[in-house]
Each structure stands twice: as structure tokens, then as C-alpha cells.
TORKOL-4160 file (C-alpha; in steps of 0.2 Angstrom, whole numbers, padded with zeros to 4 digits, m for minus):
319
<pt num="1" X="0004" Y="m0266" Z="0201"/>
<pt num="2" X="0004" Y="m0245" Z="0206"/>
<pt num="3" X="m0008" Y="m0240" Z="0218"/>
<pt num="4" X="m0018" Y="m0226" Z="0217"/>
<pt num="5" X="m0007" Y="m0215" Z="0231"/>
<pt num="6" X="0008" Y="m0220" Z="0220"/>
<pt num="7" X="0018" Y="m0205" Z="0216"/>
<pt num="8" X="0025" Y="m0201" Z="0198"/>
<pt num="9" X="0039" Y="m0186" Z="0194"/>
<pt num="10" X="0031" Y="m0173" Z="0180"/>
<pt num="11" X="0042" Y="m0161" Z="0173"/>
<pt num="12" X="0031" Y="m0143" Z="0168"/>
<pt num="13" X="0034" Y="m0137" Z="0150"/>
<pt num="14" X="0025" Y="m0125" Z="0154"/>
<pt num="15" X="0036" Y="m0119" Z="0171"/>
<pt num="16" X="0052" Y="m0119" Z="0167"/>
<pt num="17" X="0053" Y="m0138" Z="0166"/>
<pt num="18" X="0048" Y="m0137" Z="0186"/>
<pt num="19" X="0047" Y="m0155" Z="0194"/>
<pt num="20" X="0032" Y="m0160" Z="0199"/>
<pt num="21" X="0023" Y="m0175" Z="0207"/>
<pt num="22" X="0007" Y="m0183" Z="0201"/>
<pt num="23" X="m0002" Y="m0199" Z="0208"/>
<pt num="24" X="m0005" Y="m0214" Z="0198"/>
<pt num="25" X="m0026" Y="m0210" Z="0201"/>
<pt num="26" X="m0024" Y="m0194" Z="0193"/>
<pt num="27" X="m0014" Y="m0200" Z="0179"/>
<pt num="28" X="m0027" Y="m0215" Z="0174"/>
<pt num="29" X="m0040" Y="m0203" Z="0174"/>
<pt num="30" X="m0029" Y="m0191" Z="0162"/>
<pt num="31" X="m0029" Y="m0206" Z="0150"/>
<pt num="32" X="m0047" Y="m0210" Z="0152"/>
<pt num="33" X="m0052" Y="m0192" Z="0148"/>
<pt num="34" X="m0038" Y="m0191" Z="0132"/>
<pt num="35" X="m0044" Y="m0210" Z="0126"/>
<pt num="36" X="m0063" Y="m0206" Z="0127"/>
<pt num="37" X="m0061" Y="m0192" Z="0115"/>
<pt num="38" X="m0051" Y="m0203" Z="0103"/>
<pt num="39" X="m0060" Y="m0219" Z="0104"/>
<pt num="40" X="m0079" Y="m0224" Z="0099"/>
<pt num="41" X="m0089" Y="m0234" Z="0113"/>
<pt num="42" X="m0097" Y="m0248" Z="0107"/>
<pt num="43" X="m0113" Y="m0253" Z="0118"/>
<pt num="44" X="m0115" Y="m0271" Z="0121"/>
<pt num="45" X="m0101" Y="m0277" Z="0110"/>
<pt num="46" X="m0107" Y="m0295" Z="0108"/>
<pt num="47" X="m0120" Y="m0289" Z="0097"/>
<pt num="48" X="m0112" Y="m0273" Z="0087"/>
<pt num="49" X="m0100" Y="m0271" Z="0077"/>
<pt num="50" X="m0091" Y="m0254" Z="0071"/>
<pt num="51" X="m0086" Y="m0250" Z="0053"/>
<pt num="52" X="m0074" Y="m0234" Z="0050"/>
<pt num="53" X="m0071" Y="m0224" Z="0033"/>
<pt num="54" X="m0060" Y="m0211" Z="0034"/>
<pt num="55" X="m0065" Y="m0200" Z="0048"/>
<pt num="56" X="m0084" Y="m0205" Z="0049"/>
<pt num="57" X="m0091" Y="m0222" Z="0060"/>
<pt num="58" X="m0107" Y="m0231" Z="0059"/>
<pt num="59" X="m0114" Y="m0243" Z="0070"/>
<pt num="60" X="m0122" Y="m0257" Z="0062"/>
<pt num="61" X="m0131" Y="m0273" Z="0074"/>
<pt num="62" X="m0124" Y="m0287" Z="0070"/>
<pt num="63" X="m0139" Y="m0297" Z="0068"/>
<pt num="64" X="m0147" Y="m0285" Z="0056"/>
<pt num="65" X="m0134" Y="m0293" Z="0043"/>
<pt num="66" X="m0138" Y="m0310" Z="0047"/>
<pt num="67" X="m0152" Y="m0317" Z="0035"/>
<pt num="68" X="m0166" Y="m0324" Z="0049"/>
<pt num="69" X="m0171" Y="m0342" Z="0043"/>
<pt num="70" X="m0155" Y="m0345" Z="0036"/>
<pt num="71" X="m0148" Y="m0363" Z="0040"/>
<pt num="72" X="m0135" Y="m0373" Z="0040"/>
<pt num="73" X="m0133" Y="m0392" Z="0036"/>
<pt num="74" X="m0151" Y="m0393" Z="0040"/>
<pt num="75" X="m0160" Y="m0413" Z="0038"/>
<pt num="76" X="m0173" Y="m0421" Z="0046"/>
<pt num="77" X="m0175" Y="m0438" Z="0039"/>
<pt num="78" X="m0192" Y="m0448" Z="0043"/>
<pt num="79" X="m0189" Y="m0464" Z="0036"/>
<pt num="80" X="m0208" Y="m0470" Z="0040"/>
<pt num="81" X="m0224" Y="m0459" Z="0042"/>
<pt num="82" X="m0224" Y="m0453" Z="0059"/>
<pt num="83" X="m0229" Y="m0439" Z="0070"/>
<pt num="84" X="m0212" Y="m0436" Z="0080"/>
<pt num="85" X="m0196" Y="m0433" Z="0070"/>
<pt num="86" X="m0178" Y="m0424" Z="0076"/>
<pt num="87" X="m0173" Y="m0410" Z="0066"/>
<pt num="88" X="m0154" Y="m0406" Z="0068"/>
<pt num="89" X="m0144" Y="m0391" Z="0062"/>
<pt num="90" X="m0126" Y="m0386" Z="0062"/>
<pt num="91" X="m0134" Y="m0366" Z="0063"/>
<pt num="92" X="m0149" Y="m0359" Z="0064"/>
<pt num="93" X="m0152" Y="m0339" Z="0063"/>
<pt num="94" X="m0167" Y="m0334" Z="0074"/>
<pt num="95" X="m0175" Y="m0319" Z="0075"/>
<pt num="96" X="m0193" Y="m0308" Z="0080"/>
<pt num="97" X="m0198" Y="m0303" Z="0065"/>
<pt num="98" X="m0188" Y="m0300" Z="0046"/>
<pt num="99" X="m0175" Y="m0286" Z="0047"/>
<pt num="100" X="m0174" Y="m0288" Z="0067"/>
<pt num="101" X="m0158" Y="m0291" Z="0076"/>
<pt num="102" X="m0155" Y="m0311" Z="0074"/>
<pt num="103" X="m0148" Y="m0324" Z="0086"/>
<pt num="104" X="m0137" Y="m0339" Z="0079"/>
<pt num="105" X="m0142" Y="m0355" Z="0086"/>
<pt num="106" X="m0128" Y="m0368" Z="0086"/>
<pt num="107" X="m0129" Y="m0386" Z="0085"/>
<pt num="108" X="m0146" Y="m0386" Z="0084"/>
<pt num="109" X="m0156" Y="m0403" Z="0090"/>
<pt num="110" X="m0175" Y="m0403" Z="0092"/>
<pt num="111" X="m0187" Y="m0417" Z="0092"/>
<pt num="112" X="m0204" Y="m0415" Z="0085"/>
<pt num="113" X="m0220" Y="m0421" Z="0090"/>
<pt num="114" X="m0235" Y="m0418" Z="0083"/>
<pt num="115" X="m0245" Y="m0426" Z="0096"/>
<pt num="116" X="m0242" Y="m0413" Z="0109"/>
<pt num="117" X="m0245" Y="m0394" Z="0109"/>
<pt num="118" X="m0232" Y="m0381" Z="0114"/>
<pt num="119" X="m0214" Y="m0378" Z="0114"/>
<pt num="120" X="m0209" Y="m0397" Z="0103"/>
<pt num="121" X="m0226" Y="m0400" Z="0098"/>
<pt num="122" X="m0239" Y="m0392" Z="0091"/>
<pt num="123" X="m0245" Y="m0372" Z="0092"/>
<pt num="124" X="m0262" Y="m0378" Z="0096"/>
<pt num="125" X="m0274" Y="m0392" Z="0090"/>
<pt num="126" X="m0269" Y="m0407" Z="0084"/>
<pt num="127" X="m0259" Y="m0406" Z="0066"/>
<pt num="128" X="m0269" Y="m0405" Z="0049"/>
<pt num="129" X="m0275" Y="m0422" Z="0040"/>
<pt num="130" X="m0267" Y="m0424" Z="0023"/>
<pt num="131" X="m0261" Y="m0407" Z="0023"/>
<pt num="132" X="m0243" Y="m0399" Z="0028"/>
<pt num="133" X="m0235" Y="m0392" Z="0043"/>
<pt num="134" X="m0225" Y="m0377" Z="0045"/>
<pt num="135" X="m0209" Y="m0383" Z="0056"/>
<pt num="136" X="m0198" Y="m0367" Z="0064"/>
<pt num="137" X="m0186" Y="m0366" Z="0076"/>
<pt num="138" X="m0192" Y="m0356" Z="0092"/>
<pt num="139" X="m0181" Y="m0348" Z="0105"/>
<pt num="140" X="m0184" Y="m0336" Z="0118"/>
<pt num="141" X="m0177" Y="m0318" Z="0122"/>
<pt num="142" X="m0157" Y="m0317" Z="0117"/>
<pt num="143" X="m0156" Y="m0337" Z="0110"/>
<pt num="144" X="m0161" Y="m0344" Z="0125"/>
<pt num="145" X="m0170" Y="m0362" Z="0128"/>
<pt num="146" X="m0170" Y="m0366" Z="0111"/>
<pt num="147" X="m0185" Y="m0376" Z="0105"/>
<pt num="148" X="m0196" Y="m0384" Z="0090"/>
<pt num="149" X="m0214" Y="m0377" Z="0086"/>
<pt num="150" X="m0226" Y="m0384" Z="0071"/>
<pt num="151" X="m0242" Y="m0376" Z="0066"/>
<pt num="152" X="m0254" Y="m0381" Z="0051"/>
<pt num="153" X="m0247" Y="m0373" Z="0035"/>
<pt num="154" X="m0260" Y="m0363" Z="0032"/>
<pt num="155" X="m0259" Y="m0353" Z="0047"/>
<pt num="156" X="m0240" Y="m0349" Z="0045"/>
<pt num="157" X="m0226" Y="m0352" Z="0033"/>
<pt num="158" X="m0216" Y="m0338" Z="0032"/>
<pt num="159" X="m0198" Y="m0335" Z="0035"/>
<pt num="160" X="m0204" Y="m0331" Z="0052"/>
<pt num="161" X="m0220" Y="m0340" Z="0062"/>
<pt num="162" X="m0236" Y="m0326" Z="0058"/>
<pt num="163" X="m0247" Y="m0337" Z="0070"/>
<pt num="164" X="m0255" Y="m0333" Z="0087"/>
<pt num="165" X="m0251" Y="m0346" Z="0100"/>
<pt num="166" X="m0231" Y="m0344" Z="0101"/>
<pt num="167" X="m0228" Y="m0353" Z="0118"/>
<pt num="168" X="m0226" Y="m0343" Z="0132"/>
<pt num="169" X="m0208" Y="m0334" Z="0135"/>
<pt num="170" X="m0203" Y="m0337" Z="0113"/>
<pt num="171" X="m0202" Y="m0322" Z="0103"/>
<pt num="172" X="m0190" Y="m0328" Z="0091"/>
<pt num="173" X="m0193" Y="m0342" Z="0078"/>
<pt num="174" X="m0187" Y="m0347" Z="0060"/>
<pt num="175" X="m0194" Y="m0358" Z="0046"/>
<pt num="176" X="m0185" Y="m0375" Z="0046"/>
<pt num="177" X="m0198" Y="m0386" Z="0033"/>
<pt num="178" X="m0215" Y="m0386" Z="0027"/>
<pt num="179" X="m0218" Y="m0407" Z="0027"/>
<pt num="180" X="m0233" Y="m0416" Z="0019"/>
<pt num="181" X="m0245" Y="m0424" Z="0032"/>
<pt num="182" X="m0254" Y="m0441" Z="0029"/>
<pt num="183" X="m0274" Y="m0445" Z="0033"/>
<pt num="184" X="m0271" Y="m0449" Z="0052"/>
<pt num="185" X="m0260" Y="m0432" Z="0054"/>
<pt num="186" X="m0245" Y="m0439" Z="0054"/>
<pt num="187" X="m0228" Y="m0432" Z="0044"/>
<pt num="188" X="m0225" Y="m0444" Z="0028"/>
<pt num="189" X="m0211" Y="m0452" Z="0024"/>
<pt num="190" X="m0194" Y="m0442" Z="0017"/>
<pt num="191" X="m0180" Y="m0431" Z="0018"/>
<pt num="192" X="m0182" Y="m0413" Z="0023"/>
<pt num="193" X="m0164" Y="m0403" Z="0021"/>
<pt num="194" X="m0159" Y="m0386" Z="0017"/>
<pt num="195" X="m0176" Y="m0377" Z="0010"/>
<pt num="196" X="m0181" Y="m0394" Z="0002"/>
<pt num="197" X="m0193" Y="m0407" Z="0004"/>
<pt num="198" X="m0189" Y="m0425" Z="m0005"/>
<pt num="199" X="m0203" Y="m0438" Z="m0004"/>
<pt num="200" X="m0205" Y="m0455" Z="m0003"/>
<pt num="201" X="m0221" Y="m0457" Z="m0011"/>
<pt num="202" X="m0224" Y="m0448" Z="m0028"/>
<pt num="203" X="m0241" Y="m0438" Z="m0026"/>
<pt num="204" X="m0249" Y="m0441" Z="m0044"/>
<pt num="205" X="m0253" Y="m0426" Z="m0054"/>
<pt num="206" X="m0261" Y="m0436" Z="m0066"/>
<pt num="207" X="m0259" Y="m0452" Z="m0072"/>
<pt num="208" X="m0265" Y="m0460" Z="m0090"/>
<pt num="209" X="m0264" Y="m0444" Z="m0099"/>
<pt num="210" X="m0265" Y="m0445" Z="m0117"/>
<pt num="211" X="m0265" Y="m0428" Z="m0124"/>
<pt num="212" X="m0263" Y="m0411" Z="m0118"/>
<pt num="213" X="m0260" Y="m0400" Z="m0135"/>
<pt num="214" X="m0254" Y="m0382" Z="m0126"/>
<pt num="215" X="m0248" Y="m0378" Z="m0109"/>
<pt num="216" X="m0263" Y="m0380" Z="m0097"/>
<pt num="217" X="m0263" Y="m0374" Z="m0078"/>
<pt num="218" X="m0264" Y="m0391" Z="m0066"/>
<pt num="219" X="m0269" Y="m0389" Z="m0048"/>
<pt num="220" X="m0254" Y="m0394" Z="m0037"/>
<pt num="221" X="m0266" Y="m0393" Z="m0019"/>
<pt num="222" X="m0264" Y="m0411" Z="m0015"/>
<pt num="223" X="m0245" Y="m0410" Z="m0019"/>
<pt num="224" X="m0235" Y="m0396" Z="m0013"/>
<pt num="225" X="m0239" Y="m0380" Z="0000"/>
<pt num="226" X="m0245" Y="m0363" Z="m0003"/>
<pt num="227" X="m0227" Y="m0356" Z="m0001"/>
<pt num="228" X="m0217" Y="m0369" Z="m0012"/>
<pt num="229" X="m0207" Y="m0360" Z="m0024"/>
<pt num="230" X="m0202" Y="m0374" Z="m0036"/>
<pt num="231" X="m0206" Y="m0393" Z="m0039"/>
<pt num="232" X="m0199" Y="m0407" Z="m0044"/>
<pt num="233" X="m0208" Y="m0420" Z="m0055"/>
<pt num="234" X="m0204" Y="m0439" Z="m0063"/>
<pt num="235" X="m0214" Y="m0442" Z="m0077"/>
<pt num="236" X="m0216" Y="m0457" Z="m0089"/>
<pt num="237" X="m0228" Y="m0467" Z="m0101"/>
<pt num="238" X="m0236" Y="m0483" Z="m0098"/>
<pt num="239" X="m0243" Y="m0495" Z="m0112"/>
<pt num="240" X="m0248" Y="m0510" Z="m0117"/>
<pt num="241" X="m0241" Y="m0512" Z="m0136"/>
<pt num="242" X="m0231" Y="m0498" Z="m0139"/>
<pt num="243" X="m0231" Y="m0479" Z="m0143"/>
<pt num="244" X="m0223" Y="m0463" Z="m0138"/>
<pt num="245" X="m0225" Y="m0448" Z="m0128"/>
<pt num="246" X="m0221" Y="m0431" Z="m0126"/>
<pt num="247" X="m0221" Y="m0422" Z="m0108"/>
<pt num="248" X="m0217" Y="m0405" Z="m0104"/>
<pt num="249" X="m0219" Y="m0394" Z="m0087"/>
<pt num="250" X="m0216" Y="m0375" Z="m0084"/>
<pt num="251" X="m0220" Y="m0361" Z="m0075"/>
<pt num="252" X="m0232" Y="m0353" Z="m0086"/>
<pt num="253" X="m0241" Y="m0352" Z="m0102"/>
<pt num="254" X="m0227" Y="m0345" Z="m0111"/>
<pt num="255" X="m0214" Y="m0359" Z="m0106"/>
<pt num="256" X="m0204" Y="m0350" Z="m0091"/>
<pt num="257" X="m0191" Y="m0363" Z="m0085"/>
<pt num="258" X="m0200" Y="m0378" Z="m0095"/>
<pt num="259" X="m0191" Y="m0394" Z="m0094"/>
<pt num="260" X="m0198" Y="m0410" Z="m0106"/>
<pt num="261" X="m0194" Y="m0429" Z="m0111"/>
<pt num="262" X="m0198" Y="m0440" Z="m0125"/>
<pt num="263" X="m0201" Y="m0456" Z="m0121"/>
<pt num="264" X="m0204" Y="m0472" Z="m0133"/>
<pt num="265" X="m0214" Y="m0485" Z="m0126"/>
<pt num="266" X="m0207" Y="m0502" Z="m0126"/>
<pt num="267" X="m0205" Y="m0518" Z="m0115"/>
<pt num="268" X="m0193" Y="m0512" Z="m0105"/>
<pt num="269" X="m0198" Y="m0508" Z="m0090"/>
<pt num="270" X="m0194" Y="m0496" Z="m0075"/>
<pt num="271" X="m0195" Y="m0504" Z="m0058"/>
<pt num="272" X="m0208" Y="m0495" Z="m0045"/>
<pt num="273" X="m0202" Y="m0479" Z="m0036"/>
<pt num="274" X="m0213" Y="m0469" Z="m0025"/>
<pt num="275" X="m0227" Y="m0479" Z="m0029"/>
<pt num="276" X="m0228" Y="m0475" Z="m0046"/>
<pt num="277" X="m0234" Y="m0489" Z="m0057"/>
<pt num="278" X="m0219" Y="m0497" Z="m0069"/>
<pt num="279" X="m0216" Y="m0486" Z="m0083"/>
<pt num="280" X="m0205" Y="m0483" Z="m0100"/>
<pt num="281" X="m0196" Y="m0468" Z="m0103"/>
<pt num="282" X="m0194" Y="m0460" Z="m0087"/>
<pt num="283" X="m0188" Y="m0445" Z="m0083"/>
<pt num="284" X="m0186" Y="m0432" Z="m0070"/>
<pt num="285" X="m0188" Y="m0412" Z="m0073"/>
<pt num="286" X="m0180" Y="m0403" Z="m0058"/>
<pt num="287" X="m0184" Y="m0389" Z="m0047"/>
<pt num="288" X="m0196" Y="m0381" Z="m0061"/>
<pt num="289" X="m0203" Y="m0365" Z="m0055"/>
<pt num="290" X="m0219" Y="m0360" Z="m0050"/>
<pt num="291" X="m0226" Y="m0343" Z="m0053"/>
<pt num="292" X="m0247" Y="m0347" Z="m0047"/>
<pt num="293" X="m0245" Y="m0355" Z="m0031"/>
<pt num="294" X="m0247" Y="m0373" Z="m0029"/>
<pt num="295" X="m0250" Y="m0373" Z="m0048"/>
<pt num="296" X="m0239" Y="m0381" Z="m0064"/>
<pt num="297" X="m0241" Y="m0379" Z="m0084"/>
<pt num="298" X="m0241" Y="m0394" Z="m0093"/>
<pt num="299" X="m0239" Y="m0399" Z="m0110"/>
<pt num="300" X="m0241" Y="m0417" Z="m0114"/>
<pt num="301" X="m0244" Y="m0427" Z="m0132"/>
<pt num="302" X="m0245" Y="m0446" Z="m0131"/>
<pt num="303" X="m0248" Y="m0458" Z="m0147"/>
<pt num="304" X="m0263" Y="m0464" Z="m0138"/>
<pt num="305" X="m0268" Y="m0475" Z="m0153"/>
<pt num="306" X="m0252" Y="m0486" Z="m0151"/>
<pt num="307" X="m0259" Y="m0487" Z="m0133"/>
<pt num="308" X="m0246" Y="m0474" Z="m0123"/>
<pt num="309" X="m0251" Y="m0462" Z="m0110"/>
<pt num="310" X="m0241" Y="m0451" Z="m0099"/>
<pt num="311" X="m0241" Y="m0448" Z="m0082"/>
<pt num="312" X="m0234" Y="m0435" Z="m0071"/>
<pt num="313" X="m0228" Y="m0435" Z="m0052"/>
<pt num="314" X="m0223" Y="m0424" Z="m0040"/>
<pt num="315" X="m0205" Y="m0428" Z="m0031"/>
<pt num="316" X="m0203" Y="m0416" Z="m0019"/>
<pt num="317" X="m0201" Y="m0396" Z="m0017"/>
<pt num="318" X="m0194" Y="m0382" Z="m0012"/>
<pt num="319" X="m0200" Y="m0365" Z="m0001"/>
């Protein structure tokens, strides 16, 4: 390689083609001062990137066009009510606040538990009794020690934790799940992947319903978070001689996004899911909107004088 003291022969345009001599120093700095002039720096390349139309540039941060909360391959299956569950990711995108730069978090693996407070446990407290956690993804300054943070549901469940007890040293966080808790604080059994929460047990919205005659507003409380942004439902009719029933859930009083069955009640059975009783006619209406949180329309006509009622449960849901 040239040293710096190397010499290199210059012939002068601009002297009669006159020889001259420059060292190789001189000359890198030339280039230097001729390239800065043609060439865009870009500060701290790992998280910029640089876009060029026609003459003009822009800088943009990369993790500005990443979407914080945004997962990939996300599950956590809990087979059994528990208070401890690992949720795993193929990506997670982390970030301080919405619209902040973002950190990818790959091959994400975190185990939860409930039971403990801080950085894989709780925020503080012990978790809320038949009620729902918010689960995020926590990670401190850059991506680093990536960790698993839960607080009650209705302290936090946006895209990014709102609450005041992130563990020391985290400033970044992202929502994985918002999962139903049982009477002893416990996380109930199902399957939490993507932006989806499947149960196990089938929460009753009601159950023996003969008649509803328009679209009427049910309370969801028991059944699905504050920031759930659709449900999904079985329904069915249970009798004793026969009958029929109709059953129909939306969004609101005017229909949005309804979904309905008929079913004629017969002999034939369905066997037992989620703990709902055996039923004729079953159905399920899928990811039906919901427009007043933690609310459902419902309409529902059953031919309660051949014995038929209608019943309604909730599945699982989305945020």
C-alpha cells in the first residue's frame, strides 16, 4: 500500500504541462475534499437511510417507517389456566412512543409471570382477578435486554405501555396481547397469536334467550377488553321438543357488519365446546365489529312455544 511520503508525477495544464511531484497524503486529501462536495453523509447509517429525486435528498429514520407494535408470527399458547406463559416472535417492532424511531427485536422469547413484579412479571401489584392483562414487549435504550412486562388492562392497552412503573433502564415497549384472567389472577386457557385472542372456554353472553325483536346493545365487560376491536361469537338453540331460532349480532343498531344463523331445533345434538351446553344449530359469526367498546347488537327470535331458546357466546377477540 502507498505511504503517505510516496511521491506521484503531476503534469500542470496550467504550466505548460510542467512535471510536478505530489505525495500520496496530498492527493487523498484532494479526493476527500472533491468527494465531500459530491457525496451526502449519512449520520449513524445503521439507523437512516437516504432517498434521492433528481437533485434533491431527504433523510428519513429508518425506524420512523417501521409500524411500533407490529409482530411477526406472534403465539403464546396456554394450554391450562396459569400465571407464567412464554410468548415467542419471529420479530417484534419496539419503540418509545407512536411515531418514535423503532427497534426490531428478532427471535423474540419471553417468559411471563404473573407472580413476580418487574421486567418478566408484573409492572406492579399482583395481576387483576377475572379481568385482562395488557402483555408488551419491553426493551431498553437501542433494543437492548429485551424483556416481557404485563399490567392490568385498564391501566394500559395501547400500542405502546401508557403506565407509570416501566422497570428501571426500559423505555421502549410494544403490545403483544391483551389475555383474560381467571378468579385466582391467573391467565385462562387459549391461544393468543397475531392481534388475536382464542379461548378455551366460551364466556356466555346470555344463554336461554327467547326473543330479542330489534337490535339491542349487550354488555360485553365480562367477555372481551376495553380496546378489543372485534369479537367472535358461537351461537346456538337448546330445546326440549323442538322449535327454531333466529340469531343475529352487529355493530350497531343499524346492522353494521351483522352476521346471523337459523337454526331448527332437533335431536341432534352438538357435542360440548368451550363449556357451552349441547346445542342444535350452531353457528359461528366471525370477527364482528365493535363500534361501543366492550358492547354487541343483538337481534335474536326463537319459537319459544315449541320450547327453543338461543344462546350466545363469546370465542375469542381481537385488539
Amino acid at each position: 500500500a502507498p505511504a503517505d511520503a510516496d511521491l506521484v508525477p503531476l503534469f500542470d495544464s496550467a504550466n505548460f504541462w510542467y512535471l510536478k511531484r505530489l505525495t500520496w497524503a496530498n492527493l487523498k486529501a484532494a479526493l476527500l475534499g472533491y468527494f465531500n462536495g459530491v457525496y451526502l453523509t449519512i449520520a449513524n447509517a445503521a439507523a437512516t437511510y437516504l432517498t434521492i429525486s433528481g437533485a434533491t435528498a431527504t433523510y428519513q429514520p429508518l425506524g420512523t417507517s417501521a409500524l411500533i407494535g407490529e409482530t411477526r408470527n406472534l403465539k403464546c399458547s396456554i394450554p391450562a389456566a396459569s400465571a407464567s406463559a412464554t410468548f415467542i416472535a419471529a420479530e417484534v417492532v419496539v419503540g418509545s412512543a407512536l411515531g418514535a424511531t423503532a427497534y426490531k427485536l428478532g427471535s423474540y422469547s419471553q417468559l411471563l409471570d404473573l407472580t413476580r413484579t418487574g421486567a418478566g412479571g408484573m409492572d406492579h401489584g399482583a395481576a387483576p382477578v377475572s379481568g385482562f392483562v395488557a402483555i408488551y414487549a419491553i426493551a431498553q435504550p437501542g433494543g437492548a435486554s429485551p424483556s416481557i412486562l404485563a399490567c392490568d388492562a385498564a391501566t394500559s392497552s395501547s400500542s405502546v405501555y401508557s403506565g407509570a412503573y416501566m422497570p428501571g433502564g426500559y423505555t421502549l415497549s410494544a403490545l403483544l396481547a391483551i389475555v383474560p384472567t381467571n378468579a385466582s389472577g391467573q391467565m385462562v386457557a387459549g391461544l393468543a397469536k397475531e392481534e388475536y385472542f382464542h379461548s378455551q372456554t366460551f364466556p356466555a353472553v346470555f344463554v336461554g334467550h327467547p326473543s330479542v325483536s330489534s337490535p339491542t346493545l349487550f354488555g360485553l365487560s365480562g367477555q372481551v377488553p376495553v380496546a378489543a376491536k372485534a369479537a367472535s361469537f358461537v351461537g346456538g338453540t337448546t330445546s326440549t321438543v323442538g322449535g327454531s331460532g333466529i340469531l343475529a349480532t352487529c355493530a350497531d343498531s343499524t346492522g353494521t357488519g351483522g352476521q346471523s344463523f337459523v337454526a331448527n331445533a332437533g335431536t341432534a345434538t352438538v357435542p360440548q365446546l368451550g363449556g357451552m351446553p349441547n346445542m342444535t344449530g350452531v353457528s359461528t359469526l366471525c370477527n364482528v365489529p365493535i363500534i361501543v367498546a366492550q358492547s354487541i347488537y343483538v337481534f335474536s327470535m326463537a319459537n319459544s312455544s315449541g320450547g327453543a331458546n338461543n344462546n350466545l357466546y363469546v370465542s375469542g377477540y381481537g385488539w
